[in-house]
C-alpha positions in Angstrom: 11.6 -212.7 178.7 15.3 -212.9 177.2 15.7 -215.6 178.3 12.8 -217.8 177.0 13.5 -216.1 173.5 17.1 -217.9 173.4 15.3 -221.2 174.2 13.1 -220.7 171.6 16.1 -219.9 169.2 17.5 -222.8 170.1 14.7 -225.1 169.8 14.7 -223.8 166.1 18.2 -224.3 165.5 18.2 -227.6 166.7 14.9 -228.7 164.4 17.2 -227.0 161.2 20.0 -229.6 162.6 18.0 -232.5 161.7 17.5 -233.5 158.3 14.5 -236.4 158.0 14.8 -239.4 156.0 11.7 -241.7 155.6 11.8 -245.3 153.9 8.4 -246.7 152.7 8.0 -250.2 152.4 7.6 -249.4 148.7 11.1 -248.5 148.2 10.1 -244.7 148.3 12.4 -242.3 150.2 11.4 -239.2 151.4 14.3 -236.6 152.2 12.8 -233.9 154.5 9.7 -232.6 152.1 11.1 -234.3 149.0 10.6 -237.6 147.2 14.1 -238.3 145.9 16.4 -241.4 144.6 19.6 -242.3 146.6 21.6 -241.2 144.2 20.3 -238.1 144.7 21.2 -238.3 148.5 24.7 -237.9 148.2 24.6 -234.5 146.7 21.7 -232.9 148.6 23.0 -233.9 152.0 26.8 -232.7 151.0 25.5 -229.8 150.9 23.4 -229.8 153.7 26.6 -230.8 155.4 28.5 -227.7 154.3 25.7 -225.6 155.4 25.1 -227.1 158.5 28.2 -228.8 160.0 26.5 -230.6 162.7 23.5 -231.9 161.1 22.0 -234.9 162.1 20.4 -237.3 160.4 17.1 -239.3 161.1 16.5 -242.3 159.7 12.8 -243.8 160.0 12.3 -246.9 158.4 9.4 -248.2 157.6 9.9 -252.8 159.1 8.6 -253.6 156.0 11.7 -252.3 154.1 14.4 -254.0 152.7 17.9 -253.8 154.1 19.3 -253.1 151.0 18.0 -249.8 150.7 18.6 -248.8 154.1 22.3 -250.1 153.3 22.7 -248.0 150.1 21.3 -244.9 152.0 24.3 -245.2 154.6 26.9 -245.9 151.6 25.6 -242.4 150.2 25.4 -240.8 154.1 29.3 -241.6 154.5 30.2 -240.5 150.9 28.6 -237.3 151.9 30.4 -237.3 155.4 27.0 -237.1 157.1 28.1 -240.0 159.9 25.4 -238.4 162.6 22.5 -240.9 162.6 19.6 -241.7 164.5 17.6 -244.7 163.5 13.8 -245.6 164.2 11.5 -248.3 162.7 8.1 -247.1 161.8 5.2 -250.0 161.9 1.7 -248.8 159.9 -0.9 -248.3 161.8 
């Protein structure tokens, strides 16, 4: 069926528009399967940017973090003009 085979195209290229960003309550970020620094995230979403114009980025934070990380991660966000965020607290289970 054609036309299930273009949802499922889409469905991909939506999941490649996201690009996940995890905060532990250890300071830890995770950028999609990576452990990284912020000032690493600058450069690797720049040119996820370029790549993908439209990407979105989740934030998921874990409610034990500090602000100040989640504060510097936006500084590097805008500097990369990745300005398409989504934002979600995680609470451990």
């Amino acid at each position: 069926d054609p036309e299930s085979e273009d949802k499922k195209k889409l469905e991909i290229e939506n999941k490649r528009l996201i690009s996940y960003i995890w905060v532990g309550q250890d300071g830890r970020i995770q950028l999609n399967d990576n452990i990284v620094t912020i000032d690493e995230i600058q450069k690797i979403m720049y040119a996820r940017r370029v790549a993908l114009p439209n990407v979105i980025v989740s934030l998921r934070i874990d409610r034990g973090s500090e602000m100040g990380i989640v504060t510097d991660i936006q500084q590097e966000l805008r500097k990369a003009s990745c300005l398409r965020i989504n934002y979600s607290a995680m609470q451990k289970i």
